[in-house]
C-alpha positions in Angstrom: 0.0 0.0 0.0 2.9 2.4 1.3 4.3 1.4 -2.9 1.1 2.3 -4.2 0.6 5.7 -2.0 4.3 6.3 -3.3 3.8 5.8 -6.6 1.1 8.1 -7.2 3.1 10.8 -5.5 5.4 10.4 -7.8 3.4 10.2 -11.0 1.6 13.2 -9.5 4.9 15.2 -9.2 5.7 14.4 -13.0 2.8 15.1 -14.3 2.6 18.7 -12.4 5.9 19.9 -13.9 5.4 18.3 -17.3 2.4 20.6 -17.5 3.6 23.6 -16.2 6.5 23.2 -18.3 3.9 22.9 -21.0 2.3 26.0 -19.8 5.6 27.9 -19.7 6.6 27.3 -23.2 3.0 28.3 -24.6 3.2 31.8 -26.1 1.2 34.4 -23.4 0.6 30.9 -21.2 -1.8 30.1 -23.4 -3.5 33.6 -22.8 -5.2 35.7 -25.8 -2.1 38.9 -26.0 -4.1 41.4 -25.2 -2.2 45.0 -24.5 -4.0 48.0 -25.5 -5.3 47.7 -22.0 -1.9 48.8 -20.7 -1.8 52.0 -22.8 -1.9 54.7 -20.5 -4.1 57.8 -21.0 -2.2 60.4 -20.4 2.1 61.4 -20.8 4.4 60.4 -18.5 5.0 63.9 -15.8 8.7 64.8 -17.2 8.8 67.3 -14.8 9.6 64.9 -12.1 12.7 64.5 -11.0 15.5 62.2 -12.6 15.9 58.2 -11.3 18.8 57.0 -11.3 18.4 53.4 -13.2 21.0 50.8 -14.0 20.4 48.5 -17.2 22.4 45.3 -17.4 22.1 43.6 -20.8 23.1 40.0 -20.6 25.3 38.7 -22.9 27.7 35.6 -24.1 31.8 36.2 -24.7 31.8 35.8 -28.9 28.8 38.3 -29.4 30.9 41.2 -30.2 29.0 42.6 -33.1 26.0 42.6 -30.9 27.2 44.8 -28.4 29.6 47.2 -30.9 25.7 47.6 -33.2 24.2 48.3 -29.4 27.3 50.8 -28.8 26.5 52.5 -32.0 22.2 52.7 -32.1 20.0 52.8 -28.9 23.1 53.9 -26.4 23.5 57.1 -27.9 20.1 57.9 -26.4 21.5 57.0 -22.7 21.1 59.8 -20.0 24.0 60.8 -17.8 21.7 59.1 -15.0 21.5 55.7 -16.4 24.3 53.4 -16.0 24.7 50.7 -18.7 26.9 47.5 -18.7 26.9 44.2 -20.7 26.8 41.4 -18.2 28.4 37.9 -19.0 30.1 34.9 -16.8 33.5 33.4 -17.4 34.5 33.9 -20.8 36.0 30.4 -23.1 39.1 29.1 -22.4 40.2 30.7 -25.8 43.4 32.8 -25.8 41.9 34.8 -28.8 38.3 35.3 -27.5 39.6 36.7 -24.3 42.6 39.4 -25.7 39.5 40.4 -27.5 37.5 41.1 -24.3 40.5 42.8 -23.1 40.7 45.3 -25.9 36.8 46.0 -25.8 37.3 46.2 -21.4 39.6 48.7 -21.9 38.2 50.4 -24.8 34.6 51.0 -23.7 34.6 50.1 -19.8 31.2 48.7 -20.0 31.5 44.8 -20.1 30.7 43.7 -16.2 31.9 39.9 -15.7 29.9 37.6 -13.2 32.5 34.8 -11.5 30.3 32.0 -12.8 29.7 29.4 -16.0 28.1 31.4 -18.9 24.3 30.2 -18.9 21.0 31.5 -19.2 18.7 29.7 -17.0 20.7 28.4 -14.4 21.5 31.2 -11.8 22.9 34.1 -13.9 20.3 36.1 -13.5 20.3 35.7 -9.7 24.2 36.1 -9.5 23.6 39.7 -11.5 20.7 41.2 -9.0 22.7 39.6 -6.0 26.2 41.3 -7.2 24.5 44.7 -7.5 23.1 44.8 -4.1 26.8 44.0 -2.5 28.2 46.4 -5.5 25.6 49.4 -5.8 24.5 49.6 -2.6 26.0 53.0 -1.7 25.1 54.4 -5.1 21.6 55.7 -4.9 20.3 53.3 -7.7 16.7 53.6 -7.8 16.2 50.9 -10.2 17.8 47.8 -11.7 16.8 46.4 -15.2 17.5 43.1 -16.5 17.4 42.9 -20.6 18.7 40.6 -23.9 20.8 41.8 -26.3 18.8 41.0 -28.9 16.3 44.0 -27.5 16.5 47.6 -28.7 15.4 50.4 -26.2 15.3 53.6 -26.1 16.9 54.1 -22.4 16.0 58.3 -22.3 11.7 56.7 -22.6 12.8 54.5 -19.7 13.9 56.9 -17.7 11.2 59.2 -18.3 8.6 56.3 -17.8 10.2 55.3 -14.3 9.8 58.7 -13.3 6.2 58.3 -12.7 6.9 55.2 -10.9 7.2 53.8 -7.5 10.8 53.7 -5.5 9.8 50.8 -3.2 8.6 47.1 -3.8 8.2 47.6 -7.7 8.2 45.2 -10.4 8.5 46.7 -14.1 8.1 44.7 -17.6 5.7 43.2 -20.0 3.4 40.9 -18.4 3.4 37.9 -19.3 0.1 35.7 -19.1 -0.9 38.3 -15.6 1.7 36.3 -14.3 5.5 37.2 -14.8 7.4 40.0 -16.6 8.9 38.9 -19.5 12.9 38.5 -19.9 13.3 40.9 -22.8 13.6 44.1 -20.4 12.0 43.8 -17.0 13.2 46.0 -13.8 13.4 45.9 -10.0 13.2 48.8 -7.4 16.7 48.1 -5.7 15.1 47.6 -2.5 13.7 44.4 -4.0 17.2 43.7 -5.6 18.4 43.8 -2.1 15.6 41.3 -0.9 16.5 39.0 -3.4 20.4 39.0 -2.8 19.4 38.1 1.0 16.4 35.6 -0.3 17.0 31.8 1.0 14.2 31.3 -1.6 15.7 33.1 -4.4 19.3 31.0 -3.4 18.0 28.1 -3.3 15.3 28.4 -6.5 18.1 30.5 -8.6 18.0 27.8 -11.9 15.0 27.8 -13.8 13.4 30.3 -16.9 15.2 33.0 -15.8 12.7 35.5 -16.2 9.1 33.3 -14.7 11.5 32.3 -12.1 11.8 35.9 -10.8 8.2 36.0 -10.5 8.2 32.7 -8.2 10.9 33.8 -5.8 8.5 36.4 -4.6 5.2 34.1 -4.6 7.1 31.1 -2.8 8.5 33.4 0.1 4.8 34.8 0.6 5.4 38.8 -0.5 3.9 38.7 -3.9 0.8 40.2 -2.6 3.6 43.2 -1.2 5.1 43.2 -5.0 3.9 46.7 -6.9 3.7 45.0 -10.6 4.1 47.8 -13.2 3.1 46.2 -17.0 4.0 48.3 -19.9 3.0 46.2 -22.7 1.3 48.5 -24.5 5.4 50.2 -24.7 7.2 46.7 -25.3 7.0 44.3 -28.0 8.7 42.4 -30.3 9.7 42.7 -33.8 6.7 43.8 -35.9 8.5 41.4 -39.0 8.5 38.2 -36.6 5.5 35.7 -36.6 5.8 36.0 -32.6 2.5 36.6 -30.9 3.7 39.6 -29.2 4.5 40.9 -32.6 2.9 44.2 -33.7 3.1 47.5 -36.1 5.9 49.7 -35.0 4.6 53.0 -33.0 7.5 55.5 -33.5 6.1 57.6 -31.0 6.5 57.3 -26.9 4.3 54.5 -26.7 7.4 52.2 -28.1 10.1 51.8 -25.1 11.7 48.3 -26.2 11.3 46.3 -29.6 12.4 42.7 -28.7 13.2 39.1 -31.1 15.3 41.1 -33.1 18.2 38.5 -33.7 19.2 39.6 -36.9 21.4 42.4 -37.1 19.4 43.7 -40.4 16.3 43.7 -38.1 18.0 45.3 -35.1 19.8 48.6 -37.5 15.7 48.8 -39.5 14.1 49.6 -36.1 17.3 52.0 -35.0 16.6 54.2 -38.5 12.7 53.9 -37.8 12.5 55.5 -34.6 13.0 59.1 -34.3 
């Protein structure tokens, strides 16, 4: 009977995370996309005052042309009170790969090296939020955003858009099936950077999709109800020329903060000379 009782407990268990695997690889969860909802009715205040924001866009060690197109587009719209870096782990054990790095280190400054295994879903993005709260936490950093390199966005909309946001407990991003913000760009008001750097939850549940996981830390250690969720997808979405569900025409006006799915590097330079 105990075998039995076992059993089932297992099969049970299997069944839960082959589904919710399911659900997690369904576009929206398996939600209609609906965003016009999100579209606010009225402009950001600008006269507010400036937020200090940091933007770490995670990257591999070979993608140089990536970040050199980033460089040269959507960076030269970065206010003085936005930091910027490129985040990656360990780069290859490859001699020519890392003189590389070395040159673009010392020629830019803004590569930002994590002491762990390259990955995507198995702790990076925890290792980044938990290294800026023991890095940044004299700094005054209202904000820190987590983003892909294959996203284009225009930082000086950010900024204005967090403006009108809160500085405690808040949660920014395109949400994703009303349940998670979506790993293209999301952000975190530092003070929850800090909670998740201290987080035996977020330690311990670090490997997963990197940006649902996020979302779980906070429901498994019981303050999701404290979180202050912020969804802007009426001002993120990916490239209009992509069959992705979260596809749509190209606004070139405020209402477009980050353009995402935009792999290829023709792609990527179109939506640069398309947005004023």
């Amino acid at each position: 009977m105990r075998f039995v009782v076992l059993a089932f407990v297992l099969t049970s268990t299997i069944v839960y995370y082959a589904y919710l695997g399911y659900l997690l690889n369904l576009p929206n969860l398996g939600r209609p996309v609906v965003w016009q909802k999100y579209c606010d009715s009225h402009t950001p205040d600008v006269t507010t005052d400036p937020v200090n924001i940091f933007v770490g866009v995670l990257t591999m060690d070979t993608k140089f042309d990536r970040r050199q197109m980033i460089r040269d587009t959507y960076l030269m719209y970065k206010p003085d009170n936005v930091i910027f870096k490129f985040v990656l782990g360990r780069p290859r054990n490859d001699p020519e790969v890392i003189a590389k790095l070395e040159e673009e280190y010392h020629k830019y400054g803004d590569l930002m090296f994590l002491d762990i295994k390259e990955n995507m879903n198995e702790g990076k993005t925890y290792e980044y939020f938990r290294y800026m709260a023991e890095t940044y936490n004299t700094t005054g950093l209202d904000y820190v955003f987590k983003a892909d390199d294959d996203s284009y966005i225009r930082l000086d909309r950010l900024e204005l858009d967090m403006r009108n946001q809160k500085r405690q407990m808040l949660y920014w991003g395109y949400l994703v099936g009303d349940t998670f913000m979506g790993g293209e760009c999301y952000g975190l008001s530092f003070d929850l950077v800090q909670w998740v750097s201290t987080s035996q939850t977020a330690q311990k549940y670090k490997s997963g999709h990197e940006d649902s996981q996020v979302q779980k830390w906070f429901k498994w250690a019981s303050i999701d109800s404290s979180v202050h969720y912020a969804p802007r997808n009426c001002y993120i979405y990916d490239d209009p020329e992509s069959d992705s569900v979260y596809a749509r025409p190209l606004t070139t006006d405020a209402r477009t903060i980050v353009v995402h799915n935009l792999k290829r590097n023709d792609r990527f330079m179109a939506i640069h000379q398309q947005l004023p």
